[in-house]
KOLBAGU-938862 format. One record per residue (C-alpha): residue number from 1; x, y, z; residue in one letter. Coordinates in nm, 3 decimals, padded with zeros to 5 digits. Example, Ala and Ser with C-alpha at 12.3 -4.5 7.8 and 13.67 -1.06 7.14 Angstrom:
! residues 2
1	01.230	-00.450	00.780	a
2	01.367	-00.106	00.714	s
END
This chain:
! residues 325
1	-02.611	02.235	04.982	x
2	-02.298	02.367	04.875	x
3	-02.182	02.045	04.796	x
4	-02.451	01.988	04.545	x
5	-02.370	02.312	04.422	x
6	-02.056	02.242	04.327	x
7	-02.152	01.870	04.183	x
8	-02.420	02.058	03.986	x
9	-02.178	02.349	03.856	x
10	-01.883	02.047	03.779	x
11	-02.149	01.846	03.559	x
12	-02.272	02.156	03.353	x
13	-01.915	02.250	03.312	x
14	-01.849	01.905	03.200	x
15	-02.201	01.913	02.966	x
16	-02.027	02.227	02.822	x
17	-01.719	02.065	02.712	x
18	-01.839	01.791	02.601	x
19	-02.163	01.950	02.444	x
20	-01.958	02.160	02.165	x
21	-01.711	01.815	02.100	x
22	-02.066	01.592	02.014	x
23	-02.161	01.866	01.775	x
24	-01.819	01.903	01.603	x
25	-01.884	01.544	01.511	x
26	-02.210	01.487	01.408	x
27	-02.104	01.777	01.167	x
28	-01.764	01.664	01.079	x
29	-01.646	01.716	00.790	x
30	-01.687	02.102	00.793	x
31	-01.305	02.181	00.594	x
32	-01.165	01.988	00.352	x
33	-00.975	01.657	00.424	x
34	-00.626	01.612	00.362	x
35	-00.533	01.232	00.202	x
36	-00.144	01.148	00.253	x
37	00.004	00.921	-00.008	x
38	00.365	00.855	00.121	x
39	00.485	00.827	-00.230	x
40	00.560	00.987	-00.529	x
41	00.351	01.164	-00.733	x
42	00.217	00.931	-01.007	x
43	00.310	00.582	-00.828	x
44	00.036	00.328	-00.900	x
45	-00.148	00.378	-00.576	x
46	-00.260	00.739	-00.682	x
47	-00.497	00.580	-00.871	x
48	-00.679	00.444	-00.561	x
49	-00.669	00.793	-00.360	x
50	-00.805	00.960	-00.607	x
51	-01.129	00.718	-00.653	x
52	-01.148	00.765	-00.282	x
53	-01.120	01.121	-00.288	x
54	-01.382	01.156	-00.529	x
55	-01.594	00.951	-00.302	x
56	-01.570	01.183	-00.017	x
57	-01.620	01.492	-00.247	x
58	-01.976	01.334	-00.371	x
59	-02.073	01.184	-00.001	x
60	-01.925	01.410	00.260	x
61	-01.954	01.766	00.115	x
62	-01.574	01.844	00.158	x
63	-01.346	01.795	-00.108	x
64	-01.079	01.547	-00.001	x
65	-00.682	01.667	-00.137	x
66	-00.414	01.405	-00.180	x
67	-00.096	01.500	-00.058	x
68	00.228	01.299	-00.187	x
69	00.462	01.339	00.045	x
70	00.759	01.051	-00.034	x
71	01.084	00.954	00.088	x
72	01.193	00.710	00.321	x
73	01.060	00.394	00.182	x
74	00.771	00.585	00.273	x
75	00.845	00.705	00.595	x
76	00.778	01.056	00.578	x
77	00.473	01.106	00.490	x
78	00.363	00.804	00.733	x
79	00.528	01.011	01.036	x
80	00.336	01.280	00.932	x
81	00.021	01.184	00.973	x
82	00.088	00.970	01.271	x
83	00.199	01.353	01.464	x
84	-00.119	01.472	01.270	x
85	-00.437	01.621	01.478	x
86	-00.646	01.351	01.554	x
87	-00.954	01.510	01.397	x
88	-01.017	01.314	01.111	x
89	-00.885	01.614	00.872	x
90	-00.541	01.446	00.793	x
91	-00.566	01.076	00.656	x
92	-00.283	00.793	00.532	x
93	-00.280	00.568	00.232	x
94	-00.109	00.297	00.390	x
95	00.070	00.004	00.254	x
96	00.232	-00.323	00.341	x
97	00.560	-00.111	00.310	x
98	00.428	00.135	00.562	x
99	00.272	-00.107	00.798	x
100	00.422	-00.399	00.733	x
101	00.820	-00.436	00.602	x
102	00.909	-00.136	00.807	x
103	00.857	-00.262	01.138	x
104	01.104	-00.512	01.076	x
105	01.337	-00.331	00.872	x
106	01.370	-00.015	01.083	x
107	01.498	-00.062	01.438	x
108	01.408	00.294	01.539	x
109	01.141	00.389	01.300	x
110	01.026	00.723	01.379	x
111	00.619	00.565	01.476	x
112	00.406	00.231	01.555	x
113	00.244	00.120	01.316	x
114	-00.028	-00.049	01.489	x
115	-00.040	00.203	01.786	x
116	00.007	00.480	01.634	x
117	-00.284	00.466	01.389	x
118	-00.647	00.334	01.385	x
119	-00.756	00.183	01.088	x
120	-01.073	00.312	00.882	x
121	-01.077	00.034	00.603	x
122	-00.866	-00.193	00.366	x
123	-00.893	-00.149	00.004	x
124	-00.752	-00.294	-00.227	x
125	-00.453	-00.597	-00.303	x
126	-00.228	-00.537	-00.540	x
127	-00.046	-00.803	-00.753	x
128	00.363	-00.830	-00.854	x
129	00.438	-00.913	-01.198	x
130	00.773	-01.055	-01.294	x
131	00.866	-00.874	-01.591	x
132	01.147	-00.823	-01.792	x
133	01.289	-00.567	-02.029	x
134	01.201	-00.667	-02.408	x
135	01.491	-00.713	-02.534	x
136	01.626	-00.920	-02.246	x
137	01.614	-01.259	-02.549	x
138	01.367	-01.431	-02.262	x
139	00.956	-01.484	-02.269	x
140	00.932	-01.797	-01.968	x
141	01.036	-01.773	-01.623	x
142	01.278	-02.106	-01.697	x
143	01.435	-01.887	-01.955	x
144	01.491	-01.618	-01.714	x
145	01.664	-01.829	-01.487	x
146	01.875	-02.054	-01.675	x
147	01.985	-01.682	-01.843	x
148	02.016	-01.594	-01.472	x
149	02.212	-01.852	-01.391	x
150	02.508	-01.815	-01.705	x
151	02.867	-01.734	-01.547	x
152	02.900	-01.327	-01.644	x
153	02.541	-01.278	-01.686	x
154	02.529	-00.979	-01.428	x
155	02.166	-00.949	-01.431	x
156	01.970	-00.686	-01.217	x
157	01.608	-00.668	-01.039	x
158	01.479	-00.317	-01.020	x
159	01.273	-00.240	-00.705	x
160	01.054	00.036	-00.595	x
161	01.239	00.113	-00.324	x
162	01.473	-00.060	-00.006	x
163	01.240	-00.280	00.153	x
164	01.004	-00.239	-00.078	x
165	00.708	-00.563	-00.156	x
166	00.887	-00.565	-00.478	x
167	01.238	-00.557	-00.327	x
168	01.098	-00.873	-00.069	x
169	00.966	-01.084	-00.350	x
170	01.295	-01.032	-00.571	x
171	01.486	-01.164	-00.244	x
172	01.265	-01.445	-00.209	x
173	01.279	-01.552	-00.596	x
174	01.645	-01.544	-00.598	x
175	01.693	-01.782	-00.265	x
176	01.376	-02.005	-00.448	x
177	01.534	-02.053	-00.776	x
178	01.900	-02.004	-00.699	x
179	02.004	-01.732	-00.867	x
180	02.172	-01.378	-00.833	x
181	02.094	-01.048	-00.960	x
182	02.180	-00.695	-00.838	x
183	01.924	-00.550	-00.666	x
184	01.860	-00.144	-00.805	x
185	01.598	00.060	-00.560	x
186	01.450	00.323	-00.743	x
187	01.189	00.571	-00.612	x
188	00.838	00.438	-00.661	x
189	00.699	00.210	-00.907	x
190	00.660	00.451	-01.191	x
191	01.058	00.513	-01.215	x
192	01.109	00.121	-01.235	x
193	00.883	00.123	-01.551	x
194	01.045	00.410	-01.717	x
195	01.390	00.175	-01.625	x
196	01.252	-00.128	-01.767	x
197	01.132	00.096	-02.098	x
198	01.489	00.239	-02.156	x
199	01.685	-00.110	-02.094	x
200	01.814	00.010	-01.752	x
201	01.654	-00.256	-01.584	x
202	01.704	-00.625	-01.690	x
203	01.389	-00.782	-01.446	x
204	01.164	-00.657	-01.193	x
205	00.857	-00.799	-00.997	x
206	00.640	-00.466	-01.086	x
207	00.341	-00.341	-00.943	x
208	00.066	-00.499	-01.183	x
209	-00.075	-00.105	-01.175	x
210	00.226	00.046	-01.291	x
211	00.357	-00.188	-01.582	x
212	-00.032	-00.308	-01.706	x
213	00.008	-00.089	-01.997	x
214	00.310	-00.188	-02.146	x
215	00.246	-00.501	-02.103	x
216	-00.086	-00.492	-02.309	x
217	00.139	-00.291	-02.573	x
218	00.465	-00.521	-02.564	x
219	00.648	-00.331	-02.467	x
220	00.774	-00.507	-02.151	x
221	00.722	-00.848	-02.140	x
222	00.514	-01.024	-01.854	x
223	00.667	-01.375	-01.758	x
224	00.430	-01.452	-01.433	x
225	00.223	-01.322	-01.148	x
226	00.404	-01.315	-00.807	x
227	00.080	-01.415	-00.655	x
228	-00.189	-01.708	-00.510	x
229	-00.389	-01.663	-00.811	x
230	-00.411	-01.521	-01.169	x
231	-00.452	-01.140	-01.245	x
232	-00.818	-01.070	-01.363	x
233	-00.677	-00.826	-01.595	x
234	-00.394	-01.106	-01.765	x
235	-00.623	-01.402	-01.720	x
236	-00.346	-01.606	-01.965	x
237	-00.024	-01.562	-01.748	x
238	00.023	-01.806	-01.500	x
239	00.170	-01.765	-01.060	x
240	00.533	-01.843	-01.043	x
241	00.395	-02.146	-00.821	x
242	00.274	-02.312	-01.124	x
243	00.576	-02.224	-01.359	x
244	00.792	-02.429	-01.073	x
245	00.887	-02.164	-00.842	x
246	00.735	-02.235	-00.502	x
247	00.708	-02.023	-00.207	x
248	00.717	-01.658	-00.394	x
249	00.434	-01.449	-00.348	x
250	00.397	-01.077	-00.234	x
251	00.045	-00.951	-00.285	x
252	00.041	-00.624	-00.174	x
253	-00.210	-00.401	00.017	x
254	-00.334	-00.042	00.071	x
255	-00.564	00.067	00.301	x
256	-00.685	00.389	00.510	x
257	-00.585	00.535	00.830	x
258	-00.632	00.763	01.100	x
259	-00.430	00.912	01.380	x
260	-00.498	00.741	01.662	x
261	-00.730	00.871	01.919	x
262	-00.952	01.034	01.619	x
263	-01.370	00.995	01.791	x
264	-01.502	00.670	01.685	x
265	-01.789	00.881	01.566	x
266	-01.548	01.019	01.279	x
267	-01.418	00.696	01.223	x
268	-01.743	00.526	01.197	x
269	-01.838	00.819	00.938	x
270	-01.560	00.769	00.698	x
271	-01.570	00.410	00.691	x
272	-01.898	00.354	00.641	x
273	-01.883	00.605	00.312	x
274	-01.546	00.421	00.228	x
275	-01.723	00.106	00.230	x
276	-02.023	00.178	00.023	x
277	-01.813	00.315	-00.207	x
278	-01.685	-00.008	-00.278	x
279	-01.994	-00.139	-00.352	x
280	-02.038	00.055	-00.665	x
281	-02.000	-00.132	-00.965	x
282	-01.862	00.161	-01.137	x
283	-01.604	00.196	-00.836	x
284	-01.502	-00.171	-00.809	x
285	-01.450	-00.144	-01.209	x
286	-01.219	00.199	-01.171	x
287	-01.012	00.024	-00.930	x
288	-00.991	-00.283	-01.112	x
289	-00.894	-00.130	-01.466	x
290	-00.588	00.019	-01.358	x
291	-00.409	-00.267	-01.204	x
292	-00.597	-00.347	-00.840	x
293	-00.778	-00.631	-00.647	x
294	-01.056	-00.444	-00.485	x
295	-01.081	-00.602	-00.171	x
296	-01.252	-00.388	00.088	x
297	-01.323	-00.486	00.475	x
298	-01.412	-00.238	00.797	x
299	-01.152	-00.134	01.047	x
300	-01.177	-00.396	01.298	x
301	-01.160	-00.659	01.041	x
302	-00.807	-00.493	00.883	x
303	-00.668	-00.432	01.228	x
304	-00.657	-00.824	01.281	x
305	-00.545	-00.852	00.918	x
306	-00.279	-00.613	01.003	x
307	-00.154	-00.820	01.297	x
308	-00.088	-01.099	01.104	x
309	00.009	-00.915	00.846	x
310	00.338	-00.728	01.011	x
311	00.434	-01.059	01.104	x
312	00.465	-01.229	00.775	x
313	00.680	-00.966	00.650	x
314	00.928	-01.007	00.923	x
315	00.933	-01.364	00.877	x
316	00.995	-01.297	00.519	x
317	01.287	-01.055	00.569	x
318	01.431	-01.258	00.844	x
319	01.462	-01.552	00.579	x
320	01.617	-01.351	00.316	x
321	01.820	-01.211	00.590	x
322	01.730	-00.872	00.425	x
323	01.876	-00.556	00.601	x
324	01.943	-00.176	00.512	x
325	02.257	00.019	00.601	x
END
């Protein structure tokens, strides 16, 4: 008897517990959310947190904030949210720099990407542009590199940062067509415009997000997309693979994250609103105008993305023998 007593007494205890946890749930989200962008304010991925933000403030009840926190070729504010409560109040805007290029780049880097977060849903791609200052004297990638090429020229490729997609693809277009410039990392893609716009910056493969509009104005000139196919949004200017220069592409990628260990019931939640999201016409356009390739998929379906993902990049920066002091 007392035995069942105390197996009785254990289960309510544990019915108790768990009881409370079920409910916290089913109701979640009862506070706002908090939406870490690991980079500047104003960097060309803003533009996606924000649409998603606005999502959850229309679907959830809870206003969603984003939170730049930058440095560290995005380190920081990745760290951050991988110590973060695993409650599904403190998300990541991760990237291919993030999740990707760090691994490989970073002996000791300060979390894992794969085990330290769960994935809730990929995005968006985003596309490199090779661009040059306007008054470089060039408008064809052939012109770029025979330019490139001179004796004295002295030439340099403005990145977004060490270890950066835009820093990779510069590495792999210089071993590709032979050529040499000096590699400046700058602090997010919005400084390497404002670089390119005061003649600081001879080249750059730029975010297509974060150049689109000078481009359209002439301002910087657009020579070719660093990519498998064309840019919906510059139909007319053909991949580096069919100007000549094989082997150079560095699509990009953002996608959302949780702490891992978060309840799969939260999880489940904020996907699912994520995802329909991207269904909207209206979303799918917002996205698209300023720069992106919506391209959304669940968590399960990124996580084996991401797998194959991390290990591209370190094939990459192995080849280009790419390392940081």
């Amino acid at each position: 008897m007392k035995s069942l007593f105390r197996s009785l007494s254990a289960a309510t205890l544990a019915l108790a517990v768990v009881a409370p946890q079920a409910l916290a749930q089913d109701a979640y989200p009862t506070r706002p959310i908090r939406i870490v962008v690991p980079y500047p304010a104003g960097s060309a991925l803003e533009s996606v947190a924000r649409t998603v933000s606005q999502t959850y403030n229309d679907n959830l009840g809870q206003p969603a904030v984003i939170m730049n926190k930058p440095g560290g070729s995005g380190i920081i504010g990745t760290q951050e949210v991988a110590r973060a409560q695993p409650d599904g109040y403190t998300l990541l805007l991760g990237t291919n720099q993030t999740h990707g290029a760090n691994s490989a780049l970073y002996p000791n880097l300060p979390y894992d990407a794969l085990g330290d977060f769960t994935p809730i849903a990929g995005l968006a791609r985003m596309q490199h542009v090779l661009v040059v200052r306007k008054n470089l004297g060039v408008d064809s990638v052939r012109g770029l590199i025979e330019l490139a090429s001179k004796p004295g020229a002295n030439l340099n490729v403005g990145s977004s940062g060490n270890g950066s997609a835009s820093h990779l693809v510069a590495e792999m277009f210089m071993r590709s067509a032979d050529v040499k410039m000096a590699h400046i990392p700058y602090k997010g893609s919005g400084e390497v415009a404002q670089g390119l716009l005061g003649g600081f910056v001879d080249v750059s493969f730029a975010t297509l997000p974060s150049v689109l509009p000078f481009i359209k104005d002439g301002s910087i000139v657009a020579l070719a997309v660093a990519s498998r196919d064309r840019a919906p949004q510059l139909d007319s200017l053909p991949t580096l693979a069919q100007e000549g220069v094989r082997d150079v592409e560095a699509d990009a990628w953002t996608a959302l994250f949780a702490p891992a260990g978060t309840p799969p019931a939260v999880l489940a939640k904020v996907s699912a609103v994520t995802i329909d999201a991207f269904k909207d016409p209206g979303v799918v356009e917002k996205i698209a105008a300023t720069g992106f390739v919506p391209e959304v998929s669940d968590g399960a379906a990124f996580k084996a993305f991401l797998a194959q993902d991390m290990q591209r990049w370190a094939d990459v920066i192995k080849a280009a023998n790419v390392k940081l002091d």
